[in-house]
VEXNUBA-502291 format. One line per 8 residues: their letters; for each residue x, y, z negated of N, C-alpha, C. Coordinates in steps of 0.2 Angstrom, whole numbers, always signed. Example, Ala and Ser with C-alpha at 12.3 -4.5 7.8 and 13.67 -1.06 7.14 Angstrom:
BEGIN
as) +66/-28/-39/+62/-22/-39/+66/-16/-39; +64/-11/-35/+68/-5/-36/+64/+0/-39 $
This chain:
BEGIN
xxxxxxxx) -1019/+590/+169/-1016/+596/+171/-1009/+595/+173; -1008/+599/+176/-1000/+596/+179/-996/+605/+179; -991/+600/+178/-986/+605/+175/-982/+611/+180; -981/+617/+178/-979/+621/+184/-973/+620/+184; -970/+621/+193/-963/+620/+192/-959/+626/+193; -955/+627/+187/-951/+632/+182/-946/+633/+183; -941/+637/+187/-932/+637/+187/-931/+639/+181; -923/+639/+182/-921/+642/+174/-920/+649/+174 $
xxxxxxxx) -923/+653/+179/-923/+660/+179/-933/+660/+177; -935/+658/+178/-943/+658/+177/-944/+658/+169; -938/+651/+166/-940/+651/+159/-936/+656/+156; -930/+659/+158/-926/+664/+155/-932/+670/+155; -936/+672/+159/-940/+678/+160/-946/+677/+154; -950/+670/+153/-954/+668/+148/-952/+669/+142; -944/+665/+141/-940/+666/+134/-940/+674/+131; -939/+679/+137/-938/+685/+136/-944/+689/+135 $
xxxxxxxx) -950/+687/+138/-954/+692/+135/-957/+689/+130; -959/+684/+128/-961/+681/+124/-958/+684/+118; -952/+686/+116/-946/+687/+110/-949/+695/+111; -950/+700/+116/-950/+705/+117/-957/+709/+122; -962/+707/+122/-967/+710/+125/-965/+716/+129; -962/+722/+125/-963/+727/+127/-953/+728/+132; -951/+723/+133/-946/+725/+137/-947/+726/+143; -942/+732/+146/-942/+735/+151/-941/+731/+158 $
xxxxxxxx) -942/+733/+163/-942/+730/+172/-935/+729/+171; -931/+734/+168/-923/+734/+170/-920/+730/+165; -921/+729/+159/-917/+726/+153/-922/+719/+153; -927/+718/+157/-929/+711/+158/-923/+708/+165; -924/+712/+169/-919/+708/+174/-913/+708/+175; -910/+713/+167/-901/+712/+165/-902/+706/+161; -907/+703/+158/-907/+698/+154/-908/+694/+158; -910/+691/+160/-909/+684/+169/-906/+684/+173 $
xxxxxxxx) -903/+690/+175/-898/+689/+180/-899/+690/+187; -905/+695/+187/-908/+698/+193/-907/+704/+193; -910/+705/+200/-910/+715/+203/-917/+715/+199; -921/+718/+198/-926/+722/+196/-932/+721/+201; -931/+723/+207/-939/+720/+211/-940/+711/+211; -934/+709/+210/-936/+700/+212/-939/+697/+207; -937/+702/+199/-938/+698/+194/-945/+701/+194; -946/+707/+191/-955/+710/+194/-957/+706/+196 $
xxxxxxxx) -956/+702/+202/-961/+697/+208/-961/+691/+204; -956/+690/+200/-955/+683/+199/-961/+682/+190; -961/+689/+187/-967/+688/+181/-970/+691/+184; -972/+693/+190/-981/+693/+193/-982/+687/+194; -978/+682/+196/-980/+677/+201/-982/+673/+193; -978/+672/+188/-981/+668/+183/-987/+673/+180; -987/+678/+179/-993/+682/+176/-1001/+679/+181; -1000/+680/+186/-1005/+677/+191/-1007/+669/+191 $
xxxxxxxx) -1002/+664/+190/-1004/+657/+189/-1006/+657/+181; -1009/+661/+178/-1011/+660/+171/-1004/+657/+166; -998/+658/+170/-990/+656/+161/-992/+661/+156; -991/+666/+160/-990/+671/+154/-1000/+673/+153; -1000/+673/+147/-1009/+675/+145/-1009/+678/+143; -1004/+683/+143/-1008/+690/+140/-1001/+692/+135; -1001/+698/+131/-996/+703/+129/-998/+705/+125; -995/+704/+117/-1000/+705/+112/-995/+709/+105 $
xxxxxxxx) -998/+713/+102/-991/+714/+94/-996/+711/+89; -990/+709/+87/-988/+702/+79/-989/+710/+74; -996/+710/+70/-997/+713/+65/-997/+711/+56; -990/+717/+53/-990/+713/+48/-995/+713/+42; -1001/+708/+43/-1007/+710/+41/-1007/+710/+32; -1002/+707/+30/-1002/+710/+21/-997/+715/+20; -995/+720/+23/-992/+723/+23/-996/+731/+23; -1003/+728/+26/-1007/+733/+29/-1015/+732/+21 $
xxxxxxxx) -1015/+726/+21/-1021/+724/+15/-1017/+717/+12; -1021/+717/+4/-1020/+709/+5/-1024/+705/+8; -1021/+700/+9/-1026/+693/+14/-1024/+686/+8; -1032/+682/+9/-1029/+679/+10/-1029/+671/+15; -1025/+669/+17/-1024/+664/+21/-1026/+658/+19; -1029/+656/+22/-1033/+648/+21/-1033/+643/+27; -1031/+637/+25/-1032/+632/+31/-1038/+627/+28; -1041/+626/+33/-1046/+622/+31/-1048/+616/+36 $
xxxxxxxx) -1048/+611/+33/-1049/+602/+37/-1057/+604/+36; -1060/+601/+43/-1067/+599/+44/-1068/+592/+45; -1074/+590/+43/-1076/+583/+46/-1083/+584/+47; -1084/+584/+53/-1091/+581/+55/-1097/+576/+55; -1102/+579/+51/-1105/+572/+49/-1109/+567/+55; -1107/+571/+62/-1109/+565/+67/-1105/+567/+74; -1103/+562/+78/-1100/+564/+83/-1101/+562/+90; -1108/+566/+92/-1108/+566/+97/-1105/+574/+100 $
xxxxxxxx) -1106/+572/+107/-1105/+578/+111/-1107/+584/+109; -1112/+585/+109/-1118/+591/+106/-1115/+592/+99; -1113/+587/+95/-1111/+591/+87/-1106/+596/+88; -1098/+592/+94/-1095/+596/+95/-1095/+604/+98; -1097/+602/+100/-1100/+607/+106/-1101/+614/+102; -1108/+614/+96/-1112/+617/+92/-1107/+618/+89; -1104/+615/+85/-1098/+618/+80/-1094/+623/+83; -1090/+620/+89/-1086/+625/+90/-1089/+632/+94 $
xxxxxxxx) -1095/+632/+95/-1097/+638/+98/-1100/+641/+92; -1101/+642/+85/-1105/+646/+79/-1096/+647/+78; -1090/+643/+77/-1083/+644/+77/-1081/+650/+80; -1081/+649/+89/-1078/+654/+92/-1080/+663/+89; -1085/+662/+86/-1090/+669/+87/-1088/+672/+77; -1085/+670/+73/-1082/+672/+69/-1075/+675/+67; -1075/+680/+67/-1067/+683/+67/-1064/+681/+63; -1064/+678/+57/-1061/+676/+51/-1057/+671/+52 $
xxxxxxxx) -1061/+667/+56/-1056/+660/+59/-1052/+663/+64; -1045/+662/+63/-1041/+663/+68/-1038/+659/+74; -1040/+652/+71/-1037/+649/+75/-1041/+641/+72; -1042/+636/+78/-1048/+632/+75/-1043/+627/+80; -1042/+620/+79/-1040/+615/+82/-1044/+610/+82; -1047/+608/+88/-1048/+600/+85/-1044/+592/+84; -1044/+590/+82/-1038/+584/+78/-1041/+579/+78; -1036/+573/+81/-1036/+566/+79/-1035/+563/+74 $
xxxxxxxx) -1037/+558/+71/-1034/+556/+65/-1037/+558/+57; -1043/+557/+57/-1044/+558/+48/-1049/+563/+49; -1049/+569/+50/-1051/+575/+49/-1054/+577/+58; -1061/+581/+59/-1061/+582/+65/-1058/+590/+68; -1058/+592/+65/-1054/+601/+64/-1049/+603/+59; -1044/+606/+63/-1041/+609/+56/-1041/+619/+59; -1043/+621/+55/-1045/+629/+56/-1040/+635/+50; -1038/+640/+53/-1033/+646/+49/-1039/+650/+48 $
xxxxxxxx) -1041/+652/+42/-1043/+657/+41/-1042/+662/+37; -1043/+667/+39/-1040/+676/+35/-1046/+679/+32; -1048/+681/+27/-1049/+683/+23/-1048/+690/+19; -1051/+693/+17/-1050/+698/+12/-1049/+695/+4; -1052/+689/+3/-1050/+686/-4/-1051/+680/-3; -1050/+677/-9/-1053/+669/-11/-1061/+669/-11; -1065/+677/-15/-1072/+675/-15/-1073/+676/-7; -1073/+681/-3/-1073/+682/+4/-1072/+675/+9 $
xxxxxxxx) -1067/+671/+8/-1068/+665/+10/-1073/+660/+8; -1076/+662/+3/-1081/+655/-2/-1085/+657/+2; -1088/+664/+4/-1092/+665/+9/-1092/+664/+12; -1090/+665/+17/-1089/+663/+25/-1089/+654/+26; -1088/+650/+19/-1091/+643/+17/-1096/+643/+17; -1098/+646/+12/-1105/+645/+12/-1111/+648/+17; -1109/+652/+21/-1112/+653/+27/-1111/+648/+33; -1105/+644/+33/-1107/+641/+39/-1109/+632/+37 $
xxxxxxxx) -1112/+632/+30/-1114/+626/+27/-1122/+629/+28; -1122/+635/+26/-1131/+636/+27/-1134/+637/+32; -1129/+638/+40/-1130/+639/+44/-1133/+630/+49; -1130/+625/+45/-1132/+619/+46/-1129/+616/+53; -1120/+615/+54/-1118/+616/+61/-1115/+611/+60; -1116/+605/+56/-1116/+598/+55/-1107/+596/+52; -1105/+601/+47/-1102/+600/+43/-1103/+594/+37; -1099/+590/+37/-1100/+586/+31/-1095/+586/+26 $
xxxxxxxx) -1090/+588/+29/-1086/+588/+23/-1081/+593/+22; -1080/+598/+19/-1071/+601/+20/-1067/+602/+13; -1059/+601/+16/-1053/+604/+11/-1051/+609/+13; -1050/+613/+7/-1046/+619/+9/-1039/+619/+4; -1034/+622/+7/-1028/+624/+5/-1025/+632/+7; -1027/+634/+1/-1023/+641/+1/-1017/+641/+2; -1015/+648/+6/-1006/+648/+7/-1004/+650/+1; -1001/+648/-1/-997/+653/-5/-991/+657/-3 $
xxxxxxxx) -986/+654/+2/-982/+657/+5/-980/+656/+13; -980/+660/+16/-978/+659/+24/-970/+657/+22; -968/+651/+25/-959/+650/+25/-957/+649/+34; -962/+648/+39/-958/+648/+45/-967/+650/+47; -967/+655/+52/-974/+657/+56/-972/+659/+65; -968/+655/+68/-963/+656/+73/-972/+658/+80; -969/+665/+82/-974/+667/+87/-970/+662/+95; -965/+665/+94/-959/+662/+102/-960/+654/+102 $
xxxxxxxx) -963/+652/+107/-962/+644/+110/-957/+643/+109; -951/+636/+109/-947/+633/+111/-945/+630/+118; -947/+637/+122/-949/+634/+127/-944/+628/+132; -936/+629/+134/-932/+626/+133/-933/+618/+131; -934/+617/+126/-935/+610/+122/-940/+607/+123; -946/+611/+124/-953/+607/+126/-953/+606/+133; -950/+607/+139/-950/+605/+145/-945/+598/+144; -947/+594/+149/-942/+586/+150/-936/+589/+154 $
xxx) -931/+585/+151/-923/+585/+152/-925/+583/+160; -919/+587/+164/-919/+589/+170/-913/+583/+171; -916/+581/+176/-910/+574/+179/-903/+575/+180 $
């Protein structure tokens, strides 16, 4: 995959809606340093090459119920293609999991999942051990606290330093 090439009006626009979803045509392009139709053109043009995926609100979900949050490491008791494969498609199809990584190094997954409790999550364990999607082993770690849960990319710092 190769990298899109990005001025620094492109990443001021990223920076800016990313922080701010719902900002406006005119207070996006006082914030980069444009007229208003260029900038428009300029986040179509990124909304069109798939940069920007989509426009979403940050819900404060303990504030609405309690949750609780759990990460959980998988290992797979074999690793072919097809294991993979199976895992992550009974994965995608559970709302509970929010977010499912696959990982190098020790463990083959690591997965967030939300919950209405502790017993709520042993379920959702023990359903997808009885479902038999070639599970061999998992840890879980309860959150106890969110201390950083940063939505906005860094984006700036993740790009390679400019000649």
């Amino acid at each position: 995959m190769t990298a899109a090439k990005l001025d620094a009006i492109d990443l001021k626009i990223l920076d800016a809606i990313q922080r701010d979803g719902r900002i406006t045509k005119l207070a996006l392009a006082e914030q980069v340093g444009l007229s208003p139709t260029p900038c428009w053109m300029r986040l179509r043009k990124l909304e069109k090459a798939g940069i920007v995926a989509g426009y979403h609100a940050r819900i404060a979900m303990r504030v609405v119920a309690p949750v609780a949050t759990v990460l959980m490491e998988v290992t797979l008791a074999s690793h072919r293609q097809a294991d993979f494969d199976r895992f992550e498609r009974v994965i995608r199809d559970i709302p509970e999991i929010v977010s499912c990584w696959s990982v190098g190094g020790g463990v083959d997954y690591l997965l967030k999942v939300m919950a209405r409790d502790i017993d709520a999550y042993q379920r959702l364990v023990d359903g997808l051990l009885e479902r038999e999607i070639g599970i061999d082993r998992y840890f879980t770690y309860i959150v106890t606290k969110t201390v950083k849960e940063e939505i906005a990319l860094p984006i700036a710092e993740l790009l390679p330093a400019s000649p």
